[in-house]
Structure formats: C-alpha cells, structure tokens
C-alpha positions as CSV (number, residue, x, y, z in Angstrom):
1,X,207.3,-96.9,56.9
2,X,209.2,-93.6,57.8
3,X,208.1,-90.3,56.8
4,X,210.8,-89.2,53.9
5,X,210.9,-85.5,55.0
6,X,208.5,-83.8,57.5
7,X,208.0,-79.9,57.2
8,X,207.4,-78.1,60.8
9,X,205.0,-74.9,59.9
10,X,207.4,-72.2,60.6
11,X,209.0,-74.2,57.3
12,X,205.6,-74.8,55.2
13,X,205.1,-70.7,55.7
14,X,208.9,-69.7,54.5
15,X,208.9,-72.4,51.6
16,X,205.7,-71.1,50.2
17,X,206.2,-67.3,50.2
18,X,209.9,-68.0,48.7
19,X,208.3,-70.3,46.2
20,X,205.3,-67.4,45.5
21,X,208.7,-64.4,45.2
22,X,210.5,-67.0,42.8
23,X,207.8,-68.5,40.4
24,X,208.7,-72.0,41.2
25,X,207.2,-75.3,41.4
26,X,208.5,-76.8,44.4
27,X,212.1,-77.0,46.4
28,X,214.7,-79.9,45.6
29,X,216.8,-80.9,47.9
30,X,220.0,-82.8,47.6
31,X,223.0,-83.8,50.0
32,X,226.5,-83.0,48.4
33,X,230.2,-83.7,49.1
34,X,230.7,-80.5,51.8
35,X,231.1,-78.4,54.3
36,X,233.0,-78.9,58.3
37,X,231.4,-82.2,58.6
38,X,231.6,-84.2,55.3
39,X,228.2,-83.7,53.7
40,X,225.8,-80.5,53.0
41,X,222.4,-80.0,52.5
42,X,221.4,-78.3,49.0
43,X,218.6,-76.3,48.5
44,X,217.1,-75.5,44.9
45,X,214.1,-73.8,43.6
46,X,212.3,-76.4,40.7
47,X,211.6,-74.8,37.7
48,X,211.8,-78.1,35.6
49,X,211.2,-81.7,36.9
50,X,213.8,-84.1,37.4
51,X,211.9,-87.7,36.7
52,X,214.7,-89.1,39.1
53,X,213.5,-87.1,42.5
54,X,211.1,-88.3,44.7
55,X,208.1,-85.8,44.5
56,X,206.7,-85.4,47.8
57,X,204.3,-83.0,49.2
58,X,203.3,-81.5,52.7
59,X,200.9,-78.7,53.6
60,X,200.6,-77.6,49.5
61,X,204.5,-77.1,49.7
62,X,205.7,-79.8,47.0
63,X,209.6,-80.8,47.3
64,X,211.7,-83.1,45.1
65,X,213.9,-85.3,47.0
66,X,217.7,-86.3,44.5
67,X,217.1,-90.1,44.6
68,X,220.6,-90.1,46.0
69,X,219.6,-87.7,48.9
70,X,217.1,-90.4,50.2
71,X,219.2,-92.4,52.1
72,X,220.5,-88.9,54.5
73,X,217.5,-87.9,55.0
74,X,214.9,-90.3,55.4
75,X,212.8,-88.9,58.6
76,X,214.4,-85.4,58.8
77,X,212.5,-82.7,60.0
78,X,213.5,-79.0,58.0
79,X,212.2,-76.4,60.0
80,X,212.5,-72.1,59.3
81,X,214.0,-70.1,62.9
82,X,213.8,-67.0,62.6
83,X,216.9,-64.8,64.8
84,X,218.0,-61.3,65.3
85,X,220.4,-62.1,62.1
86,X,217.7,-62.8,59.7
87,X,216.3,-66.4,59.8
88,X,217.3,-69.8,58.1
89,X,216.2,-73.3,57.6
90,X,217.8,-75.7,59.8
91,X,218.0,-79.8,59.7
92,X,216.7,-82.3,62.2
93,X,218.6,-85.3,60.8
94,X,217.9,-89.1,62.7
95,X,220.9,-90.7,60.2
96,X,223.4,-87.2,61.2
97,X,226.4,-89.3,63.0
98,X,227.8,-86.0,63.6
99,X,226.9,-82.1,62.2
100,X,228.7,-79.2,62.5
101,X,228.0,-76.3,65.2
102,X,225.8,-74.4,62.5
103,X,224.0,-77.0,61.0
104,X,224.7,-76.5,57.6
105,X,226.5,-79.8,57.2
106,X,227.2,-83.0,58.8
107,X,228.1,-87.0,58.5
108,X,226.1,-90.7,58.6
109,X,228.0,-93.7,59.0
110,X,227.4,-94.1,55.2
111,X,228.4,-90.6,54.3
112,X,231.2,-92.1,52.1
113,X,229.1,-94.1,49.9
114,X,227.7,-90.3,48.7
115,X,229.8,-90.8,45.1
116,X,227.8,-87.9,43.1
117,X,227.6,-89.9,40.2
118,X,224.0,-91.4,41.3
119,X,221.4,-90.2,39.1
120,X,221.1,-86.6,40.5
C-alpha cells in the first residue's frame, strides 16, 4: 500500500517549530477548488479534531489528512526549501497531471470530481 503523505526532514523541522510558535496539535491539509492550475493545496494548523481526517503521523509531526484530500495526494512528498526570499513548503505530487510554475496549485485527471461538498 502507498505511503498517504511522506515528510522530507527539512519539512518534519519547519512543521514542528511552527506547530511549537502556534500551540497546535498537528497540520490539516486539504485540496480546494484553486489557483493557475485547477486545484490548491490548503494548509491549516489543528486546534480541534475533525473525526473525518485521516490522522497520520511522521517523525512526531502528526497531520490530518480532509478525507476528500486523499485521493490528490496519496504518495506526495511535502518538503520545506528554504531561498533568499524566505522559505516555503513545496508539493511532490505522483497524481499532479499538471501544476503551475510555483507550485502552489495544480490538476489530476480527476481534479473535477473535487465537488467540496465531501465531508471536509
């Protein structure tokens, strides 16, 4: 079975001081209606749990996948790259058809079954 999400170090290291600064629980992460390419990737710090996500967790970082998300991202690797601007986390997507020159959003072949009516 393929790994849901996969967390490179440079990530773990980012997601838990940013959880430490903010008090949180874990990081949920979501695909939306969005962006150049049809679909975004939505980050959110978990204060509460929503019994709908799929908890995972990697390197004591723990992350709550929106059921609807599963299908994008199944075997996606998040990484944290750090650049003269500041630094960000970017997506290595196996389902991404297509993504835009930044990496902040792209397309599947099933991108249009992403309603957002799913239980999110």
């Amino acid at each position: 079975m393929e790994k849901l999400l996969t967390l490179t170090k440079d990530a773990l290291d980012f997601l838990k001081k940013s959880l430490d600064e903010e008090g949180a629980v874990g990081i949920r992460i979501d695909t939306v209606p969005g962006g150049c390419s049809g679909m975004t990737y939505q980050l959110d710090f978990v204060k509460e749990i929503n019994p709908c996500d799929v908890a995972i967790e990697e390197g004591g970082v723990k992350m709550y996948v929106a059921s609807r998300a599963v299908i994008f991202i199944s075997g996606t690797v998040m990484d944290y790259v750090k650049s003269p601007m500041g630094g960000s986390i970017v997506f290595e997507n196996p389902n991404a058809s297509s993504r835009c020159g930044c990496g902040k959003s792209f397309r599947t072949n099933d991108s249009q079954s992403a309603c957002g009516k799913c239980c999110s």
